[in-house]
C-alpha positions as CSV (number, residue, x, y, z in Angstrom):
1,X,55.6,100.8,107.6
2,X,54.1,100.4,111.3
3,X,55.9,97.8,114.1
4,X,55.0,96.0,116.9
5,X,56.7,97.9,119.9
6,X,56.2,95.1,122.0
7,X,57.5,92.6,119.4
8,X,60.7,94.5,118.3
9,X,61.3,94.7,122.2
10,X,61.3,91.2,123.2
11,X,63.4,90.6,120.2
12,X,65.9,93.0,120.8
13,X,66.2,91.6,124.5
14,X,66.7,88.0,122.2
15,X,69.8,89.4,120.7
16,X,68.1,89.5,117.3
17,X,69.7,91.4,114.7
18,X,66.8,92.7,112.6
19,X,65.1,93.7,115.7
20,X,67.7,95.8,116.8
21,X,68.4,97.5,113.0
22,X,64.3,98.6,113.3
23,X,64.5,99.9,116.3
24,X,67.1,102.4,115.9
25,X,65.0,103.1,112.5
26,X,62.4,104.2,114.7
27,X,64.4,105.8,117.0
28,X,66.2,108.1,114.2
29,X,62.7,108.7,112.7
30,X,61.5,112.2,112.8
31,X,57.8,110.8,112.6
32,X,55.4,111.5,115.8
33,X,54.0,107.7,115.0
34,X,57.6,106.5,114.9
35,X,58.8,108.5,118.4
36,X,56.0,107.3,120.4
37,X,57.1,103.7,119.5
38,X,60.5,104.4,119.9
39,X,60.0,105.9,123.5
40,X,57.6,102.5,124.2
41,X,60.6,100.5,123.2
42,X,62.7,102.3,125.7
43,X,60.8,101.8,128.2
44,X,61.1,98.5,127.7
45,X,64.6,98.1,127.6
46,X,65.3,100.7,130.1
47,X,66.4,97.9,133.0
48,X,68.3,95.9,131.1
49,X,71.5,95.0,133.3
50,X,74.6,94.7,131.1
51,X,78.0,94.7,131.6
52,X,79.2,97.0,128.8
53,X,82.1,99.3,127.2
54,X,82.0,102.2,125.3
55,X,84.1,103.5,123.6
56,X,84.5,106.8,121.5
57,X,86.9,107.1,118.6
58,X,88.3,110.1,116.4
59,X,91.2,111.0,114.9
60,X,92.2,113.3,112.0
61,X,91.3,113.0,108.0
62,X,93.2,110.0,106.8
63,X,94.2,108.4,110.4
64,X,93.0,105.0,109.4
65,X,90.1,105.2,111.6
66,X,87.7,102.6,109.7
67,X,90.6,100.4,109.3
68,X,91.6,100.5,112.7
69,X,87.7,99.7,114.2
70,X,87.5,96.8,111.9
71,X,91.3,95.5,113.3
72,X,89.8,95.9,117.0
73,X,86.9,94.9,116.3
74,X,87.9,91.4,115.0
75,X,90.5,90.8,117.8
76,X,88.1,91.9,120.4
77,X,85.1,89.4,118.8
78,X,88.1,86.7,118.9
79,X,88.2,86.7,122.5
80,X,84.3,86.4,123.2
81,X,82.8,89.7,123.1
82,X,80.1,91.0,120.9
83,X,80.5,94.7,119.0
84,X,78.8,97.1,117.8
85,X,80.0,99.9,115.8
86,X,78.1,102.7,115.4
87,X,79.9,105.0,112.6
88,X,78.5,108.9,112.3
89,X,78.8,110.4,108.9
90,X,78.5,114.2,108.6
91,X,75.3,115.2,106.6
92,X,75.6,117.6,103.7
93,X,74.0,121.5,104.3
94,X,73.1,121.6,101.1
95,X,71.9,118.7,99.6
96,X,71.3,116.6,103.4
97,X,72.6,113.6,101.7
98,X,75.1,111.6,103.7
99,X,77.9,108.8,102.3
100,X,77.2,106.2,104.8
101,X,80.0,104.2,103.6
102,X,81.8,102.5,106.4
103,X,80.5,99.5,105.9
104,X,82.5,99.0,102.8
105,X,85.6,100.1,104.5
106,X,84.8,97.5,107.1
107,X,84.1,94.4,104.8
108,X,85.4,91.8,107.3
109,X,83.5,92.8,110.7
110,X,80.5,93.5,108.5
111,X,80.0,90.1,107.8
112,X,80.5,88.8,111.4
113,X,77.5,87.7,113.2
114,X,79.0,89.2,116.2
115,X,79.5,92.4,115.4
116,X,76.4,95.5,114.2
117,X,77.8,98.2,112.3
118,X,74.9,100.6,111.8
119,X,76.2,104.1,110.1
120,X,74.3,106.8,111.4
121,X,73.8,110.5,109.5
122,X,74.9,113.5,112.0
123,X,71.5,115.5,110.3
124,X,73.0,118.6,111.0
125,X,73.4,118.0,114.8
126,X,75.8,120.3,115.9
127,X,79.3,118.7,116.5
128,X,78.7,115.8,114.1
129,X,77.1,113.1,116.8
130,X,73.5,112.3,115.8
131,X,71.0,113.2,118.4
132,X,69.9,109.8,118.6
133,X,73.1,107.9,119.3
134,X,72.2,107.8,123.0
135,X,69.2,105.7,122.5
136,X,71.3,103.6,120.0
137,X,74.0,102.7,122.6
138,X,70.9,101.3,124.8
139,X,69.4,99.7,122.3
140,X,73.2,98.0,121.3
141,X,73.4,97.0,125.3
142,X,70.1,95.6,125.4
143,X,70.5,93.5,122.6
144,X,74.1,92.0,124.6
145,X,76.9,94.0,122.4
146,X,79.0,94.6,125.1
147,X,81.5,96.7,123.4
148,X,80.4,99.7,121.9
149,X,82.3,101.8,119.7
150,X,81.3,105.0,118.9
151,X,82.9,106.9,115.4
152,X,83.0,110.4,115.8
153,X,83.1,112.4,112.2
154,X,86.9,113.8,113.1
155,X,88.3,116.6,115.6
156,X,86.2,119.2,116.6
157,X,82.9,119.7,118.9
158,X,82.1,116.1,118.4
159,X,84.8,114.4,121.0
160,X,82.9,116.9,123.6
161,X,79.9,115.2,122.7
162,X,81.0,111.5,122.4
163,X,82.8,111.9,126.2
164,X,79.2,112.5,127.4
165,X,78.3,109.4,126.2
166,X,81.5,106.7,126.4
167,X,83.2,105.5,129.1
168,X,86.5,105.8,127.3
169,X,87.7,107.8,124.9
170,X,90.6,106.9,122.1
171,X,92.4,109.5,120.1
172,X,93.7,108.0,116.7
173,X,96.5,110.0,115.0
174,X,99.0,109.8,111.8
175,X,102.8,110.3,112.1
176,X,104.8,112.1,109.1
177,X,101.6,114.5,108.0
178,X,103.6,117.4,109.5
179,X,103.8,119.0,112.6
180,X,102.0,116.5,115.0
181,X,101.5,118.5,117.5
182,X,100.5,121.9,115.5
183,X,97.1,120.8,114.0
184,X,95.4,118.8,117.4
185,X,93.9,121.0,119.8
186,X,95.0,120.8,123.7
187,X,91.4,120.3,124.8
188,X,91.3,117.0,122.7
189,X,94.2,115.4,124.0
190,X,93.4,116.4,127.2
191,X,90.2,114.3,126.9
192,X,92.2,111.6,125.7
193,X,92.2,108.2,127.2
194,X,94.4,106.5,125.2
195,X,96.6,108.0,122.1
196,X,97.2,105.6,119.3
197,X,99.8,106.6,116.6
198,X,98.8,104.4,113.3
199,X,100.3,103.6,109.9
200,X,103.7,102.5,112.0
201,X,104.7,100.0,109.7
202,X,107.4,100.0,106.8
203,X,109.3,103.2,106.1
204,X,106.9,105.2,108.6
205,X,107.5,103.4,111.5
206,X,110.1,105.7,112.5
207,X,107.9,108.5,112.3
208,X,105.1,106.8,114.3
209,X,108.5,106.6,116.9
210,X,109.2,110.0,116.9
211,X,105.5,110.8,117.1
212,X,104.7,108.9,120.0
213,X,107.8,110.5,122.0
214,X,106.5,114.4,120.7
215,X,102.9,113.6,122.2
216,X,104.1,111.6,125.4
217,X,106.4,114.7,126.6
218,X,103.4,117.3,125.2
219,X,100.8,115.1,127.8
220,X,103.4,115.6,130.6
221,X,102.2,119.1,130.3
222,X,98.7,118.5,130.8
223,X,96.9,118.0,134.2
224,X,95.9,113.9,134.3
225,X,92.2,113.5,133.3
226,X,91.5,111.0,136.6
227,X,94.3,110.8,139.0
228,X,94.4,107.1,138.3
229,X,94.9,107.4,134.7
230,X,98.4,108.6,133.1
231,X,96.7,108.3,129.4
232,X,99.1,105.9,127.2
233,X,101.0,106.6,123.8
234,X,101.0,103.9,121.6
235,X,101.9,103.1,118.0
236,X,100.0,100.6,116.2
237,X,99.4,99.0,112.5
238,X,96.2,98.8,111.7
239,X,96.7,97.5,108.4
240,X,99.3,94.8,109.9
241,X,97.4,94.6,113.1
242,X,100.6,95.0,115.1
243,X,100.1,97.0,118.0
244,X,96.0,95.8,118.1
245,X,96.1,93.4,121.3
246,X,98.1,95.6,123.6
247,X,95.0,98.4,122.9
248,X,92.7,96.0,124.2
249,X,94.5,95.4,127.3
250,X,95.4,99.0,128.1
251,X,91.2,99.7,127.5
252,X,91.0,96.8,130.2
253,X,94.0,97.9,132.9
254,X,91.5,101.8,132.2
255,X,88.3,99.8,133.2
256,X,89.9,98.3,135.9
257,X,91.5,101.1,137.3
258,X,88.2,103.4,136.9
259,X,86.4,101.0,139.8
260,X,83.4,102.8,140.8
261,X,83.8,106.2,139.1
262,X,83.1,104.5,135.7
263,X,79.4,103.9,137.6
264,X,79.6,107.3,138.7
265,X,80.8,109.1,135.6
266,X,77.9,107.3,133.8
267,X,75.5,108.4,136.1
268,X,76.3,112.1,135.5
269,X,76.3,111.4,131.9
270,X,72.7,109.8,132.0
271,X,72.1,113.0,133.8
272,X,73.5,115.4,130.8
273,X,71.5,113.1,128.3
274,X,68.3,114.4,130.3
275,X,68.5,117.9,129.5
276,X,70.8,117.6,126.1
277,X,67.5,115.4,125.2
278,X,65.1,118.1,126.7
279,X,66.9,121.1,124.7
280,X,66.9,118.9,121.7
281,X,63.1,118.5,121.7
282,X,61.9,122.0,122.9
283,X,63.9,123.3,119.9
284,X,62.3,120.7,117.4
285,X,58.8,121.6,119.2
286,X,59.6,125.4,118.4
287,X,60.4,124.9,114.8
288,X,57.1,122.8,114.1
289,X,54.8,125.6,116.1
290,X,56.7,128.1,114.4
291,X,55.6,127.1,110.9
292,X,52.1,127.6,111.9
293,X,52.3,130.8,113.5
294,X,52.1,133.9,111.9
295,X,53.5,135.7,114.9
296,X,56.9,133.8,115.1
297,X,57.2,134.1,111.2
298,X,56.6,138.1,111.8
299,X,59.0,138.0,114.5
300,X,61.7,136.5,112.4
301,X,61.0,138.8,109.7
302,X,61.6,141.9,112.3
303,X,64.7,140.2,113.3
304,X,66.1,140.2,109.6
305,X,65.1,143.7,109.1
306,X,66.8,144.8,112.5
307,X,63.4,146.4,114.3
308,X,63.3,144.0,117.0
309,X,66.5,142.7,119.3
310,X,67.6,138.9,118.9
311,X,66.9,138.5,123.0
312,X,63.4,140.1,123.0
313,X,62.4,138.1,119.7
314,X,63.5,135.0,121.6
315,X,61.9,135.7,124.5
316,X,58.8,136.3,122.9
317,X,58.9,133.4,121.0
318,X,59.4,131.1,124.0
319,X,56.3,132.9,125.8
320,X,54.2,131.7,122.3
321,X,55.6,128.4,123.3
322,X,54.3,128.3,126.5
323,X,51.3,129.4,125.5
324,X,50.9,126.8,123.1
């Protein structure tokens, strides 16, 4: 199916819905047709002021995560903001299939007209954020969402990737699974922003207690990410939606307190994006020229068969790719 570049551009910049979903179509598409269109759309979108947040989230397995965006999200839409929600799914190695299915675990913001949820397949991308959510947060912004959230598929490499590309960053945890403390890695909390320990409602709320004190004397530990920032514990109910309005102020008292180094922090990330984005496509560019190269295949074959070194076969196959 071909679009209108310029169309799908001017009704993005209209707020329109439809727009927006074929854009980031286009923009995920691996087809050359589809990037150039893509990149036209970008361009046109490029200097679009906005007045945005983002926002990454992740927590463990069974945190609540979905249940918690859709809580937020409401509360944040009832005091005049528009959201979008843009929820990765890890893709499957073997079959490359992907679930998809946070919309259904987000019936209620699905069906607000203020709020995109647009799930996203990680397609193998190492650390489980899709290549292409970048140009999906600009696309979001363009179209006036001005809070977007960001779902990272759990904790690992992808909380690296999603605090290149957020402006905060919200760690959500489960009390009474446990040690607390034992299965979260230090450089996770240490890129946390905020700390929100759900499920404290009913018989677990004393656990969510205890849970918030273990984390809030474990972050004493830590050197402060900004010197203006001591990053918050708090316990919250999702489910109940206790605990949901006092997030959204301490995400406000962080955006006021960042100033000008929220401007500048997003100016190193747009930075990063550049050559991330440049890595990305001279390794797509390698894979197509390799499938038409006898060379490259022979090269990899030598590899396998240990009679050539991984670094000369690499460098060899990057001097094809000049060449070509």
């Amino acid at each position: 199916m071909s679009y209108d570049p310029k169309e799908l551009t001017r009704g993005i910049l209209e707020g329109n819905r439809r727009s927006l979903a074929k854009a980031i179509t286009l923009v995920e598409s691996s087809r050359v047709e589809d990037s150039k269109a893509a990149d036209e759309i970008l361009y046109g979108i490029v200097n679009k002021p906005t007045s945005s947040i983002r926002i990454g989230i992740s927590g463990v397995p069974g945190a609540g995560k979905s249940t918690f965006i859709e809580a937020f999200g409401m509360y944040v839409i009832s005091k005049g903001k528009k959201v979008a929600v843009l929820a990765v799914d890890p893709t499957s190695p073997i079959t490359g299939g992907s679930i998809l299915g946070d919309k259904t675990r987000m019936p209620e913001l699905t069906q607000s007209m203020d709020a995109f949820i647009r799930p996203s397949p990680t397609s193998g991308n190492l650390g489980g954020v899709t290549r292409k959510t970048k140009d999906t947060i600009l696309l979001c912004e363009a179209a006036g969402y001005e809070v977007i959230i960001v779902e990272t598929v759990g904790v690992g490499q992808s909380e690296v990737a999603v605090a290149d590309m957020t402006d905060m960053f919200l760690l959500l945890l489960l009390a009474g699974a446990g040690d607390e403390l034992q299965g979260i890695k230090k450089g996770i909390m240490e890129m946390a922003d905020l700390i929100l320990i759900n499920k404290a409602d009913g018989a677990n709320k004393i656990n969510a207690e205890n849970a918030r004190n273990e984390f809030e004397n474990a972050l004493r530990l830590f050197k402060p990410k900004y010197k203006y920032w001591n990053s918050p514990v708090l316990t919250i109910s999702s489910l109940l939606k206790n605990g949901i309005a006092n997030v959204w102020e301490q995400i406000q008292k962080f955006i006021l307190a960042s100033g000008e180094q929220l401007t500048i922090n997003r100016k190193i990330q747009y930075d990063k994006w550049l050559w991330s984005y440049l890595q990305n496509q001279i390794y797509y560019e390698i894979q197509n020229l390799k499938e038409n190269n006898p060379l490259i295949l022979k090269i990899q074959e030598d590899v396998k068969e240990k009679r050539i070194s991984i670094r000369t076969a690499a460098n060899t196959i990057l001097k094809e790719y000049k060449k070509s």
